[in-house]
C-alpha positions in Angstrom: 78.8 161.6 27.4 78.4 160.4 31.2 81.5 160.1 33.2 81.2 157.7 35.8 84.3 157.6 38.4 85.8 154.5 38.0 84.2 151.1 35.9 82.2 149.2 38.1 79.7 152.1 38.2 77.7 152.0 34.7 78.2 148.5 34.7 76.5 148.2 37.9 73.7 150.0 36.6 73.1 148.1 33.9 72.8 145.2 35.9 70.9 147.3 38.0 68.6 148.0 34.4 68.3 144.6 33.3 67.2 143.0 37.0 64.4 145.4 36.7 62.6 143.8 33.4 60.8 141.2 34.9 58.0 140.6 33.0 55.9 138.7 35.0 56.5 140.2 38.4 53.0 142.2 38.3 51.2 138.8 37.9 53.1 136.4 40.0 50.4 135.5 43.1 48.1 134.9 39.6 50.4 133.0 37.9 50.8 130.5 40.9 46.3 130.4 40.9 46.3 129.8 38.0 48.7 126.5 38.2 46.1 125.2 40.7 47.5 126.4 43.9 45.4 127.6 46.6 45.5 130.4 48.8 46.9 128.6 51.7 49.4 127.0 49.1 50.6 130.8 48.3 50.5 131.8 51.8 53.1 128.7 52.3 55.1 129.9 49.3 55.5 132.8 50.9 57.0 131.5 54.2 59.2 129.1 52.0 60.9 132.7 51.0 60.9 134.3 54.2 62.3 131.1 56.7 65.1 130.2 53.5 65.7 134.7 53.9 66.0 134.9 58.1 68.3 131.4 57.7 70.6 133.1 55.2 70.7 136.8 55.3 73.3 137.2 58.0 75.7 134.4 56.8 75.1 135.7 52.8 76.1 139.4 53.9 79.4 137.4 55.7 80.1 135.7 52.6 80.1 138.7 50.9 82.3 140.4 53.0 84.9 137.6 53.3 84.5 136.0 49.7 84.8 138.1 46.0 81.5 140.5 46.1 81.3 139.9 42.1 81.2 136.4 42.6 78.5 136.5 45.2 76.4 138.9 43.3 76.9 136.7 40.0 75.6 133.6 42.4 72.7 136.1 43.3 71.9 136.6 39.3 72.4 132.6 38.6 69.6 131.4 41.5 67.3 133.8 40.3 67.8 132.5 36.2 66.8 129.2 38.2 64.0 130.3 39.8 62.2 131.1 36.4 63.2 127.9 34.9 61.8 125.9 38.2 58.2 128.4 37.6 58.3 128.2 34.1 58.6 124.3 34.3 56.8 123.6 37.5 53.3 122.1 37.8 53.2 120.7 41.6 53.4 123.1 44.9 57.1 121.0 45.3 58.4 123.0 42.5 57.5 126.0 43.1 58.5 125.9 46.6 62.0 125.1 45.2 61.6 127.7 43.0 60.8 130.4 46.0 64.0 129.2 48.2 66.2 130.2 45.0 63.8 133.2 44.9 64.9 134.3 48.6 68.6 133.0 47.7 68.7 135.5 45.0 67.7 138.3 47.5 70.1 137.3 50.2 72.8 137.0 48.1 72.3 140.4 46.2 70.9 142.2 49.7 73.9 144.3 50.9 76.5 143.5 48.2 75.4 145.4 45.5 75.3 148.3 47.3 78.7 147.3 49.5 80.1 146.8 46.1 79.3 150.3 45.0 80.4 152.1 47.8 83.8 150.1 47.8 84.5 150.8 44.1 83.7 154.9 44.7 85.6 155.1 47.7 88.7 153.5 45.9 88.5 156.8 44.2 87.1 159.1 47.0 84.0 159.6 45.5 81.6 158.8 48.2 79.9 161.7 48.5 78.4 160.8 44.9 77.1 156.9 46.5 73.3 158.6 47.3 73.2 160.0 44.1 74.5 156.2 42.0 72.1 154.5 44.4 69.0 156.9 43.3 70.3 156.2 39.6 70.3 152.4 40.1 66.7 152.3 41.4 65.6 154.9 39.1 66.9 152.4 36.1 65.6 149.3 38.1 62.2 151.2 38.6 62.4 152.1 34.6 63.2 148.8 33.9 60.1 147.3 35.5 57.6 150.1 34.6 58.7 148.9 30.5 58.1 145.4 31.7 55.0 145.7 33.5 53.1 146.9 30.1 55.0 144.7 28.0 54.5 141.5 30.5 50.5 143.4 30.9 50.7 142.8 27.1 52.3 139.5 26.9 50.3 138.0 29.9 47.3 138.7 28.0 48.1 137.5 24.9 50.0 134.4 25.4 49.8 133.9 29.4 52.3 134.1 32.5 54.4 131.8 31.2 55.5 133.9 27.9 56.7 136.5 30.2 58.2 134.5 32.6 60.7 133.3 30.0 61.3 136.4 27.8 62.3 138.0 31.9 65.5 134.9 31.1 66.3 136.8 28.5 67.0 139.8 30.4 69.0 137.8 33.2 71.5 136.1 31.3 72.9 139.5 29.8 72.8 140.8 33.5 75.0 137.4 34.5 78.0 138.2 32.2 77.8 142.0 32.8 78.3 140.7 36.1 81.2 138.3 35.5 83.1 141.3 34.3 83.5 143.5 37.4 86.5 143.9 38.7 87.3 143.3 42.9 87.4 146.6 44.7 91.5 147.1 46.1 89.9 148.7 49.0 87.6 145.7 49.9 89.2 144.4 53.1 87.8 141.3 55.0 88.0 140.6 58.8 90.0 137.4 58.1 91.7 137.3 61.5 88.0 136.5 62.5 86.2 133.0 61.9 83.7 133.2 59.8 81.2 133.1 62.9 83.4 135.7 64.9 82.8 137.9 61.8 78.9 137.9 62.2 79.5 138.4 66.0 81.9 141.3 65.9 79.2 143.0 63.3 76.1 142.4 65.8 78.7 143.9 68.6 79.7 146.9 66.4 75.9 147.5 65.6 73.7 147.3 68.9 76.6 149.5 70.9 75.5 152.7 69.2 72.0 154.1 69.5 72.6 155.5 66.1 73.0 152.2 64.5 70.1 150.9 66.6 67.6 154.2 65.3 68.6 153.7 61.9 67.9 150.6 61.8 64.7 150.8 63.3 63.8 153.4 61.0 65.0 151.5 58.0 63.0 148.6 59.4 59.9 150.2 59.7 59.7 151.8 56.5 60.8 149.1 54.6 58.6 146.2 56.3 55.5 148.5 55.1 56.6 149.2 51.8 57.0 145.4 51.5 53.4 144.8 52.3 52.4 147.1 50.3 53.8 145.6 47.4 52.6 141.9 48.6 48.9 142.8 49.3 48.8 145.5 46.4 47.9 142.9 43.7 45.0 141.9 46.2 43.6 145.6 46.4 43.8 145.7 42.5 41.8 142.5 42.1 39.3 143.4 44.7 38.5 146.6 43.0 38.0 144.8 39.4 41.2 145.2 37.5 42.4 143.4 34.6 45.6 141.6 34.1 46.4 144.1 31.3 45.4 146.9 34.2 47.5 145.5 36.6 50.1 146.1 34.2 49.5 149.6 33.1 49.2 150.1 37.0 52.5 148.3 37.6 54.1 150.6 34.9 53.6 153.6 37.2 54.6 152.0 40.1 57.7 152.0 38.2 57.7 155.6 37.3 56.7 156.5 40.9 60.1 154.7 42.1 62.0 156.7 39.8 60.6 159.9 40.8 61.1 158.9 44.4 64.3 157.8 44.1 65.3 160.9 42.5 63.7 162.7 45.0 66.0 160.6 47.7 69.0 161.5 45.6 68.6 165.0 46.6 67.4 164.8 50.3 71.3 164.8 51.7 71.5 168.4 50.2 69.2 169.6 53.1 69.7 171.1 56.0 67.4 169.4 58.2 67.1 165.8 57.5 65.6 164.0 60.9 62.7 166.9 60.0 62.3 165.5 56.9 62.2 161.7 57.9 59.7 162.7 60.6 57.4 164.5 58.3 57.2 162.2 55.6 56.4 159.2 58.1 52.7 161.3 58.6 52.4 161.1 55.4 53.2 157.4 54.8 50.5 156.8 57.7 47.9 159.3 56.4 48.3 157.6 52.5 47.8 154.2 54.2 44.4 155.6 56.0 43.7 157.0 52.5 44.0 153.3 50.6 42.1 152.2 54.2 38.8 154.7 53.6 38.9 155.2 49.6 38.4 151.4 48.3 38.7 152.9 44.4 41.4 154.6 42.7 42.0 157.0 45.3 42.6 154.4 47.5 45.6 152.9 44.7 47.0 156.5 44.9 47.3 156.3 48.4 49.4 153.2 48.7 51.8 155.0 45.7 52.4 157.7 48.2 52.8 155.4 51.1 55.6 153.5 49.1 57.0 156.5 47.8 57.6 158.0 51.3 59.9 154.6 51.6 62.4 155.8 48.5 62.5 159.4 49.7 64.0 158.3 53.0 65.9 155.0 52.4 68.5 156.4 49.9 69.9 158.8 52.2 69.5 157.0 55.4 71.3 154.0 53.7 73.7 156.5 52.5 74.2 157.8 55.9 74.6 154.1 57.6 77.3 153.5 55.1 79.2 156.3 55.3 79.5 155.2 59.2 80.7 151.3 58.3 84.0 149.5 57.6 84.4 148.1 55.3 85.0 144.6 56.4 81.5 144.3 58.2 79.9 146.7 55.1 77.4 144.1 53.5 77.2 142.1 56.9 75.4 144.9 58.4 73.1 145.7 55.6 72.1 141.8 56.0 71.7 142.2 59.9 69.4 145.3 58.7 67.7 143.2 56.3 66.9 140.3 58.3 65.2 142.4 61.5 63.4 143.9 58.5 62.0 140.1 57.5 61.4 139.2 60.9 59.1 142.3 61.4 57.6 141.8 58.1 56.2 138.3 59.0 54.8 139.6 62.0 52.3 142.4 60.5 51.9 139.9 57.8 50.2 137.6 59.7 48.3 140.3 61.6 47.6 141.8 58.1 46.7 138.9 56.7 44.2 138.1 59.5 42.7 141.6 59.8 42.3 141.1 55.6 40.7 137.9 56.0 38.0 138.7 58.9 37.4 142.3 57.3 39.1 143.7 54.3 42.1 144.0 52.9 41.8 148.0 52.9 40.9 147.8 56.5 44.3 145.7 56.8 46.0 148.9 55.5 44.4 151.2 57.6 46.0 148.6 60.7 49.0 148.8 58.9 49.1 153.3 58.9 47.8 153.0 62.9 50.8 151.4 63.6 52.9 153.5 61.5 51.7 156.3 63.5 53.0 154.7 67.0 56.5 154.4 65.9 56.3 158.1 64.2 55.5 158.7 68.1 58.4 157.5 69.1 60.6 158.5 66.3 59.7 162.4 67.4 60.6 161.6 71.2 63.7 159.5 70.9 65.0 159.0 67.3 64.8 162.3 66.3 66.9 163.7 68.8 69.3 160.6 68.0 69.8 161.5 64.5 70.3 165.6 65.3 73.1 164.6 67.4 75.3 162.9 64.3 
């Protein structure tokens, strides 16, 4: 029998579980062709979900901070049950549009307080030394999740289309919505309610750009997690251009899932090392030299590649967002994962749109191969100025 330190935990990662089945995830960009949207059309779907993010990241993480957590994360769980039911219903590039700004509410409103939320509730009972290892275990049942969704959705997409597994992911949601009703308020949760609301966000951009530690972890964070992101956004694209089925995309999609278990795992025990800036330095070479791989091997060796490349991003986010918490009040906690999050967006629609036009004029392989170049000018600068930051903590 598990013992867990207090009862948010397991509940948490059921949630955690049950966010991960979605069914039609692997298939999405399809889904949308295949409802007689165009690639431009997608493209705009896609900024829909990135504007509605960089609008309401920073105020979502304030609500969070000032409001009930459980009741922003059970908002998070409710806009994403809407999104499905705007897909699942829509027919027109309106709705789906609609659909993606709940899509990007979802995120915002779940960005920062989950993990805020867990980190309160183990502190109550000085357990914090165990939040890298719950974090691992949440992302290793969220990666297990989808890896059992991906075939089944492979299966189901195949069978009976998009739609079928758009709605049998509700049925995974709604469970995941009362779990969440029933969490209980961290005691130690404190807001800054001497603050406004807009003096809150203020004092948390203060706190966080007058230490270079902040600032390095950040940019680290940033970094690794823009990539991963386009990895996963373009990955659908490299499997299609190299012939693969939607029932392959799914098998491929269930060991994506596997591979962020194993990574996550792997994360979980990074903090027991002696040497961690080492660490993050070595495995940014070899998130850049997977990307080259995926660039120069246009097959199946070229899919392995971008598995490593996203790995590398597990392995070092659960202990550098261990690390960054450990160093937070609680009153600015989820504010300053949001603050994270949205530099993190803003980057992200910068490569994409030099991704996207490298893709376009060449390849999208090539694109990746942009993507490691770059990679390997901030691992440049992370061994002359952020490595020495993060030996000094």
């Amino acid at each position: 029998m598990v013992k867990f330190p207090e009862s948010n935990t397991p509940k948490l990662l059921a949630i955690a579980t049950l966010q991960g089945l979605t069914f039609y995830a692997a298939f999405e960009k399809i889904f949308f062709q295949e409802n007689g949207l165009n690639i431009i059309q997608i493209a705009l779907l896609t900024i829909v979900f990135s504007v509605t993010m960089i609008l309401l990241e920073v105020p979502s993480g304030a609500l969070s901070d000032r409001w009930v957590r459980k009741h922003v994360l059970s908002l998070s769980i409710a806009s994403s049950i809407v999104t499905l039911l705007l897909f699942v219903a829509g027919d027109t590039f309106i709705q789906f549009a609609v659909g993606m700004f709940f899509a990007a509410l979802a995120f915002v409103l779940n960005s920062g307080t989950n993990t805020s939320l867990l980190f309160d509730s183990l502190r109550e009972h000085n357990a914090t030394d165990t939040f890298e290892k719950y974090l691992a275990a949440r992302r290793i049942l969220s990666g297990a999740g989808f890896a059992v969704a991906s075939l089944v959705g492979g299966w189901t997409a195949n069978q009976y289309g998009i739609s079928m597994a758009i709605w049998i992911t509700l049925g995974a949601l709604i469970p995941a919505l009362l779990i969440c009703l029933s969490l209980r308020e961290p005691i130690f949760h404190k807001t800054t309610g001497e603050l406004s609301y807009f003096g809150h966000i203020g004092h948390t951009a203060k706190h966080l750009t007058s230490s270079r530690y902040f600032t390095n972890v950040i940019a680290l964070s940033v970094v690794i997690m823009a990539t991963h992101i386009l990895i996963e956004d373009y990955s659908q694209l490299y499997y299609f251009a190299v012939g693969f089925t939607l029932l392959a995309i799914g098998i491929i999609s269930f060991f994506e899932g596997l591979k962020e278990m194993v990574a996550n795992y792997l994360g979980a025990l990074m903090p027991k090392l002696n040497n961690l800036p080492l660490l993050y330095g070595i495995l940014l070479m070899i998130m850049a030299g997977a990307l080259f791989v995926a660039a120069w091997q246009q097959n199946i060796f070229g899919v392995v590649g971008l598995f490593v490349a996203s790995a590398m991003f597990f392995i070092i986010d659960v202990p550098l967002l261990g690390a960054f918490h450990k160093q937070l009040d609680s009153s600015i906690r989820a504010t300053s994962e949001s603050f994270m999050n949205l530099v993190t967006e803003l980057s992200k629609m910068i490569l994409a749109i030099g991704f996207a036009w490298i893709a376009s004029i060449y390849s999208v392989p090539l694109a990746f191969g942009a993507l490691g170049l770059l990679l390997c000018v901030y691992t440049i600068y992370y061994w002359l100025f952020g490595y020495r930051v993060f030996r000094q903590v």
